[in-house]
C-alpha positions in Angstrom: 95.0 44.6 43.9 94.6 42.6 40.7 94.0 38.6 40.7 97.5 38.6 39.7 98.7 40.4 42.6 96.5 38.2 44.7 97.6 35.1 43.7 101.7 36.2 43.9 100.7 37.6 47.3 99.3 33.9 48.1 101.8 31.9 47.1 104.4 34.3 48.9 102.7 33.8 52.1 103.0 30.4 51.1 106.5 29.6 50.9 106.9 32.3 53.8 105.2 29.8 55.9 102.5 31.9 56.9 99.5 30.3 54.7 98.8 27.3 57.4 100.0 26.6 60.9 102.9 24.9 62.0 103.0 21.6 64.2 105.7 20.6 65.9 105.0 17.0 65.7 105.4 17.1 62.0 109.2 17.0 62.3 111.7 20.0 60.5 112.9 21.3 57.3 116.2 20.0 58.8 115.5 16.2 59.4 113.8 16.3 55.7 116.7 17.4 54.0 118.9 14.8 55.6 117.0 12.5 54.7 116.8 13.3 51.0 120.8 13.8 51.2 121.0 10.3 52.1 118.4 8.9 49.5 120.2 10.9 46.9 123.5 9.6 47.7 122.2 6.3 47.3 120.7 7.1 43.7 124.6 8.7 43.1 126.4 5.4 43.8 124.0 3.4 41.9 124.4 5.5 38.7 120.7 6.6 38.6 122.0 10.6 38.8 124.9 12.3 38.3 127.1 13.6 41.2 127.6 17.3 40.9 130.3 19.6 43.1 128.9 20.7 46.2 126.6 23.9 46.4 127.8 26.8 47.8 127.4 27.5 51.6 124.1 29.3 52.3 125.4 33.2 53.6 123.0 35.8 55.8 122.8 38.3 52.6 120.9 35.3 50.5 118.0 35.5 52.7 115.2 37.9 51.5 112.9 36.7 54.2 111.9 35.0 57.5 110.9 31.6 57.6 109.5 29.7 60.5 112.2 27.7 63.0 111.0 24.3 61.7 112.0 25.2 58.2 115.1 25.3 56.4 117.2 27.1 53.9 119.0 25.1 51.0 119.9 24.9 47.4 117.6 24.1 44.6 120.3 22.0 43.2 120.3 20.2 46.4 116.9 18.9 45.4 116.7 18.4 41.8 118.4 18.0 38.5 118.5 20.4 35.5 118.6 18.7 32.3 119.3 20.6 28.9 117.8 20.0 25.5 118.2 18.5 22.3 119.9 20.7 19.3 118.6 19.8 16.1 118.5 21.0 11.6 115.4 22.4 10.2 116.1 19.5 7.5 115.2 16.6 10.3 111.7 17.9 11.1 108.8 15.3 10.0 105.6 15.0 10.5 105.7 12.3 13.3 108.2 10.5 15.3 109.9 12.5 18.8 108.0 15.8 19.8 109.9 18.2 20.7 108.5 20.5 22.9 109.2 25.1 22.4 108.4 27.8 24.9 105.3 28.3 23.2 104.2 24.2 24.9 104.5 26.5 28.2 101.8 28.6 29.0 100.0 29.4 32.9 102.1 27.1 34.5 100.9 24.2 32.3 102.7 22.3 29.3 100.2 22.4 26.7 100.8 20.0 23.6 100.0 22.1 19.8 98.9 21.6 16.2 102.3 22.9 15.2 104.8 20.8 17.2 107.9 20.2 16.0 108.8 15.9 15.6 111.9 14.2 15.0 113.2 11.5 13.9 113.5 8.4 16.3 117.0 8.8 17.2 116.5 11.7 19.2 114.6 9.7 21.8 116.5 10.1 24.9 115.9 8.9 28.2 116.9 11.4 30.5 115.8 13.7 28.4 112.0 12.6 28.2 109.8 14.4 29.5 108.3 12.9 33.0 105.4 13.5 35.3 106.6 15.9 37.8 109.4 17.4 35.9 109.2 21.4 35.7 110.0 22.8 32.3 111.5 26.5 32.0 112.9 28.8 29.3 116.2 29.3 29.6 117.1 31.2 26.4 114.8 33.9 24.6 115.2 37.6 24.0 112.2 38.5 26.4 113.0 39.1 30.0 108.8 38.9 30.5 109.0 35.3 29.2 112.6 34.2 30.4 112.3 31.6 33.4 109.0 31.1 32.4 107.9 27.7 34.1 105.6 25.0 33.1 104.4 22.0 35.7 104.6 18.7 33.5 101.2 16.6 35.2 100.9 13.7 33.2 103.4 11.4 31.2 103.5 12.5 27.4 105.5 9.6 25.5 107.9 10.4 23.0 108.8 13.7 24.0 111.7 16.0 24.7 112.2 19.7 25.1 114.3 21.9 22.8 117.6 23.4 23.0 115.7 26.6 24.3 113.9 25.2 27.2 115.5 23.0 30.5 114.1 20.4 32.6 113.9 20.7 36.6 113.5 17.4 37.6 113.2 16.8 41.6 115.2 14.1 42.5 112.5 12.6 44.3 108.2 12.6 43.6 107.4 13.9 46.7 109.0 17.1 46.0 107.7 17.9 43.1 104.0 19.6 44.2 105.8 21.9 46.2 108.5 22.7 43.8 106.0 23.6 41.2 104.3 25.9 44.2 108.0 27.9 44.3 108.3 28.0 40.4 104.5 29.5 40.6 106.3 32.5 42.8 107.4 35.7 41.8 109.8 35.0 44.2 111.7 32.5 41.7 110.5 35.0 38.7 112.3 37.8 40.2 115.4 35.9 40.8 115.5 34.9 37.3 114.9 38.4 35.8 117.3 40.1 38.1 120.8 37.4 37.0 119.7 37.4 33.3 121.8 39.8 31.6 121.7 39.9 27.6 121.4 42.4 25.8 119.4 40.5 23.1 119.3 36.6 24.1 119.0 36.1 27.7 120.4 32.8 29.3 119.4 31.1 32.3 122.6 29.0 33.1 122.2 25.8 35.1 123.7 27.9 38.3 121.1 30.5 38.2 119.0 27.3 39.2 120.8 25.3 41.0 122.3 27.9 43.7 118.9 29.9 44.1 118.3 29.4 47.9 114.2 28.2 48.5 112.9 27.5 52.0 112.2 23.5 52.7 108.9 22.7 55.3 108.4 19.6 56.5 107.0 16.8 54.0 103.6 17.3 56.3 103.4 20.9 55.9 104.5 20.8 52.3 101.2 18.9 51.6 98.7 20.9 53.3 100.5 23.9 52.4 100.2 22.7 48.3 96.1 21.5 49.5 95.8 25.3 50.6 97.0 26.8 47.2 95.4 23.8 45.3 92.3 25.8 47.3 92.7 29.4 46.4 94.8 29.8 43.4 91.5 28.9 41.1 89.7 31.2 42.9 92.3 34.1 41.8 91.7 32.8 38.1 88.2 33.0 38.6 88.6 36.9 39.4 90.5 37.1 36.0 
């Protein structure tokens, strides 16, 4: 097994809930997704997101796996947004102003700032489109199906930034979510996904539903953060092995 393998077969065991214990009195899956249904409702009818049409139902041949009884199965799109990118002419590139961030910015998992970034003029500066602490950055359009999906955690604030038409933002609706979000953007599990909808022949496309209906398990807020301690734990060690 290589340190890749390792660290995939970690972080499946993970979001299989078999990397730490259950406890009862840490509540379910269920009661924490009502509970973000209600929060997000409230962020709906005061304007601060967008209301989408509902996900599909969840069906029996969607599930690739057991998860324990506490946890449950639901939508991605159910727990975050996905934002595109800004579209812009070779002729409006400077030298400073809004950075605009390429799949190249995206590399281990980490968004990585470079010499050759591409800035624009002021006027692109767009608040939902900004990059944010938390938000998880993929490629959505490329003609490599090694690099399409590729994701990138965003773990600090970057001012003045936004991503390009190439790339999308996954942005959790809520903070809390994000740690174990970027744990099931880690996965093959979401890798595979991706790889096995794209279909180009020479550009492949991630569209927004190839996102937001992927089905994820949710653990209770408890678990999720001993689970993400765990891997927070191991994971360097697999790099190490590297």
């Amino acid at each position: 097994m290589t340190p890749q393998e390792l660290k995939n077969s970690i972080l499946q065991l993970a979001i299989q809930g078999k990397l730490v214990e259950q406890r009862s009195e840490e509540g379910t899956g269920e009661e924490l997704y009502q509970q973000i249904q209600k929060e997000k409702a409230k962020l709906i009818k005061e304007g601060k997101i967008k209301k989408k049409k509902p996900l599909p139902d969840i069906t029996e041949d969607e599930i690739s796996f057991d998860i324990p009884e506490s946890w449950k199965w639901v939508r991605l799109g159910s727990l975050l947004q996905v934002i595109s990118g800004v579209s812009y002419k070779k002729g409006e590139v400077q030298k400073k102003g809004i950075r605009v961030l390429r799949g190249g910015n995206i590399q281990n998992m980490q968004v990585l700032l470079d010499e050759d970034d591409v800035f624009l003029p002021d006027k692109y500066g767009d608040e939902i489109k900004q990059v944010r602490h938390g938000d998880i950055l993929i490629v959505a359009s490329t003609g490599s199906k090694a690099v399409i999906g590729k994701a990138g955690f965003v773990d600090r604030n970057i001012p003045k930034t936004v991503i390009g038409a190439f790339l999308r933002i996954c942005r959790p609706h809520f903070d809390f979510m994000a740690p174990f979000l970027k744990c099931i953007f880690e996965s093959d599990f979401y890798r595979r996904h991706i790889r096995n909808l794209v279909q180009g022949t020479n550009i492949n496309n991630v569209k927004e539903a190839y996102i937001t209906e992927f089905i994820i398990p949710l653990p209770p807020l408890t678990e999720q953060k001993r689970i993400v301690a765990k891997l927070e734990e191991l994971l360097p060690l697999c790099d190490k092995l590297k």
